[in-house]
C-alpha positions, 0 to 999 in steps of 0.5 A, a space after each residue: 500500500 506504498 508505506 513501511 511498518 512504523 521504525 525508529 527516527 532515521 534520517 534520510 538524505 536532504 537529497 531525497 527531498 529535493 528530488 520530491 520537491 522538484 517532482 513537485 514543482 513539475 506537477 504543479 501546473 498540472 494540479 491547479 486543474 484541479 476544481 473544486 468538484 473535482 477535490 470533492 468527488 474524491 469522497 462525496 458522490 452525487 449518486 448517492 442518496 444523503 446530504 453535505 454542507 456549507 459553512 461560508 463568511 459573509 461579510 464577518 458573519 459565517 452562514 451555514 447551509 446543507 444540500 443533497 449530493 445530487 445537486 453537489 455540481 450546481 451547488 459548487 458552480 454557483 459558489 462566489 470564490 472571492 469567500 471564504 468557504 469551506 465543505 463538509 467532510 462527511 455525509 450526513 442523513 438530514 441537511 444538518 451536519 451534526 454528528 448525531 445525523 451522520 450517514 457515511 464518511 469516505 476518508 480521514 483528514 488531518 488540517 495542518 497548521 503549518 504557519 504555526 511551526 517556526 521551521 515551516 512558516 514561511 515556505 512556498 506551498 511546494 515545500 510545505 507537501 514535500 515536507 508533510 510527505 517527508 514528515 509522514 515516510 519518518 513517522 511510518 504513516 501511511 502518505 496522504 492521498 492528496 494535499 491541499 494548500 488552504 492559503 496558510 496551511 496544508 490539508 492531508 486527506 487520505 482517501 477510502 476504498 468506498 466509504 463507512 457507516 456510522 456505525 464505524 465511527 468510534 473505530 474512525 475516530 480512533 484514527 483521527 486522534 491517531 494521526 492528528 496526535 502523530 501530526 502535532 509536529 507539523 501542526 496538526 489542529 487538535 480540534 480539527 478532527 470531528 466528524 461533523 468537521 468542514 474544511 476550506 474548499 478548493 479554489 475558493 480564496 483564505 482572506 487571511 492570506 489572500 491565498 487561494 486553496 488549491 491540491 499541491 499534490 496526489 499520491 498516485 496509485 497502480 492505476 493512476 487515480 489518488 491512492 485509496 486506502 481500506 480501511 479495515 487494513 488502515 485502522 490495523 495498520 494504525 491502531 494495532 490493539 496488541 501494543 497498548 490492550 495488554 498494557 492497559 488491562 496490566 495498568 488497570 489490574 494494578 489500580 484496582 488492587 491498589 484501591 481494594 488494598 487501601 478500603 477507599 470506595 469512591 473517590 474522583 481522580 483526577 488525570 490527563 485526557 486519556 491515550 487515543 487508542 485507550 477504551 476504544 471498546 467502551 467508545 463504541 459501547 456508549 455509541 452502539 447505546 446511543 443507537 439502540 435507544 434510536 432503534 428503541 424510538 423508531 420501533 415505538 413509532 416515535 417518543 412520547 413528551 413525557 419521555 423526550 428529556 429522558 431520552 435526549 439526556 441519555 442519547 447525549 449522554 451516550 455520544 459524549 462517552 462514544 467520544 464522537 462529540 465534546 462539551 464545545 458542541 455539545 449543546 448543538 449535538 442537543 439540538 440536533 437530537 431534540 429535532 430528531 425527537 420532536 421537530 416542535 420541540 424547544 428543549 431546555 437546556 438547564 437540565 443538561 447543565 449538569 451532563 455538561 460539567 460531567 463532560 468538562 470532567 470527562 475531558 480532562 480525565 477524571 474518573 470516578 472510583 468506585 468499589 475498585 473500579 474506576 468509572 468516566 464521570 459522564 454515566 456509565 449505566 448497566 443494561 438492567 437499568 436501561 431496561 427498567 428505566 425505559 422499560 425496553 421490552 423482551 421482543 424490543 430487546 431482541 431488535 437491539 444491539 447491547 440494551 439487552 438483558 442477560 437472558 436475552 445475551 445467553 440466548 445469543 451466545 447459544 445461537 453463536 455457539 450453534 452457528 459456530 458448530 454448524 460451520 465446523 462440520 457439526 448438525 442440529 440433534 433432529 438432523 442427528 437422530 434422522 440420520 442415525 436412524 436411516 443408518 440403523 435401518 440400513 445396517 439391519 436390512 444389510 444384516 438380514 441379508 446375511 452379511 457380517 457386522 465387519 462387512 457391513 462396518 466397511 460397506 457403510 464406513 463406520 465402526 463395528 462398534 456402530 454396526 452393533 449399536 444400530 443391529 442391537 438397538 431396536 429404536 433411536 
């Protein structure tokens, strides 16, 4: 896929980067073709059913608006380039770009602050993709499918194969914080790595620079188009468990025993933000709840008045763990989900003032200690206690994903282990029993005739010993 497995910092020749600076220059020309259309069909699809947005400045006043992707060409053709502009990432299922109403996402992207690194600042846009490109090659990053001058900065994108659904999310975000983290050097924006994320768009001008945004640069695959990346291969490629799951389970073995050896049962901790790769599996627990509750909402043909708060609370509650949100935006991620809820509704948001502190607490690694374990201040409920507070039914139940009771998870451990015999060769006990009985009707009817059990063993291919069973047993 065009990169090495992740080594230590080697150097490399300064000639080396002055022959992929040349390249560079010589493909410049060619690149400045490249419309805004053109950028954005890299990942967006006019085929495709979903909408994206636009955020433009109006004169100091920043306008938002969202379009179907069928109208994407017209959309763009009619944009005033002389604006600042810049276009969703992702695709979404109502024209809002909240997260809570993402659809799919067809790449991953780090926006780099390059005029902010002193050994950047102040070079030509050629120079900043060589230096990115060289930059990822000794980090061991895969290199970014395209490179987007945005008039102070460069924009790394790396193209999909396809694109994901929202329920990969949590596994996508877990590969944003990996590169945007990999990436500070060369000034990554940490906080330009969210779904809902939208970035300057092609050909249209950075009234901070006067600089217009245009690709500086595409990484070329085997048949010619910009390198795209499967993202199974690139999320293991970033995100491998093995190094860091094993440290963590050893870390947290020893906090838990350190607790239960001083008695102390609840206790707040406080800490940094947690490792990016860290509680990938609890962020996709709280996503996967999030959208059972949605699935719980839809199977019940909408929420009742009475119930929306309850609802809205802990469908934000679940995202803010998920990750895939934050405090900043929290209350627009609410707004977002109230309309979902109820498109009349005014929810108020004193009642969420105080999930909004637990966040503040959340992201800046606190945690909750409680009988040894150590719990994230937003709240972490066990599924009895979602069962019984939205009292999710039995047959509601076995629609859901991971709100369900532990009768309802052994029978689909049971059906899993099933599954998994069946694969292995293995038959159901009706399946078992028929066949045994068209065997013991053969090996009585071979017997009668007046063969041997020996020759009837081998004329059948089993065992003497079943041969026997089958003569001597008169019903199975």
């Amino acid at each position: 896929m065009g990169f090495r497995p992740e080594t230590g910092s080697t150097s490399r020749p300064y000639s080396d980067t002055v022959n992929c600076l040349v390249e560079l220059k010589s493909a410049s020309l060619q690149l400045a073709l490249f419309s805004s259309q053109d950028e954005a069909q890299m990942y967006h699809d006019r085929t495709r059913a979903g909408f994206f947005s636009l955020l433009v400045d109006s004169q100091g006043e920043k306008r938002q608006s969202s379009h179907r992707l069928a109208d994407m060409p017209k959309v763009l053709s009619l944009l005033d380039k002389k604006r600042d502009t810049w276009m969703s990432q992702a695709e979404f299922i109502r024209p809002n770009r909240r997260v809570v109403n993402l659809l799919r996402l067809g790449l991953l992207f780090a926006d780099l602050d390059t005029y902010r690194v002193p050994a950047l600042a102040g070079r030509a846009p050629d120079q900043l993709a060589a230096s990115v490109l060289y930059f990822c090659a000794e980090e061991g990053l895969p290199p970014p499918s395209v490179l987007i001058y945005s008039g102070r900065g460069i924009q790394a994108k790396w193209l999909l194969e396809g694109t994901i659904p929202r329920q990969a999310l949590p596994r996508w975000n877990a590969c944003q914080r990996y590169l945007v983290d990999r990436l500070a050097h060369v000034g990554a924006d940490p906080m330009a790595k969210d779904a809902s994320r939208v970035l300057r768009t092609v050909e249209t001008v950075n009234s901070k620079s006067s600089k217009v945004c245009r690709v500086v640069h595409v990484q070329s695959g085997l048949d010619g188009q910009p390198i795209r990346y499967n993202f199974e291969y690139l999320a293991e490629a970033l995100l491998p468990a093995a190094r860091w799951t094993i440290e963590q389970q050893r870390q947290e073995q020893q906090k838990q025993a350190e607790q239960r050896a001083t008695g102390k049962r609840f206790l707040l901790v406080p800490g940094n933000k947690a490792d990016n790769l860290r509680g990938f599996s609890g962020r996709q627990l709280a996503w996967d709840r999030l959208e059972d509750l949605r699935k719980l909402a839809e199977l019940r043909g909408g929420v009742g008045e009475g119930s929306r708060m309850q609802h809205l609370f802990w469908r934000l509650n679940f995202l803010l763990l998920s990750g895939a949100t934050n405090s900043k935006q929290m209350y627009h991620e609410a707004a977002a989900l109230a309309r979902e809820l109820d498109p009349q509704w005014n929810s108020r948001s004193k009642e969420l003032m105080t999930l909004f502190s637990k966040a503040k607490a959340y992201e800046a690694g606190e945690k909750v200690s409680f009988d040894g374990k150590d719990y994230a201040p937003l709240y972490t409920p066990k599924n009895d206690t979602l069962i019984n507070l939205f009292g999710i039914t039995a047959d509601e139940q076995r629609q859901l994903k991971t709100i369900v009771s532990r009768v309802e998870a052994a029978e689909r451990d049971r059906r899993r282990h099933e599954l998994r015999r069946r694969a292995a060769g293995s038959v159901d006990r009706q399946t078992y029993l028929d066949t045994a009985k068209t065997k013991q009707t053969q090996a009585q009817a071979l017997r009668r005739e007046g063969l041997s059990v020996r020759a009837i063993a081998r004329l059948m291919g089993v065992s003497v010993m079943a041969v026997s069973r089958y003569i001597n047993t008169s019903e199975i």
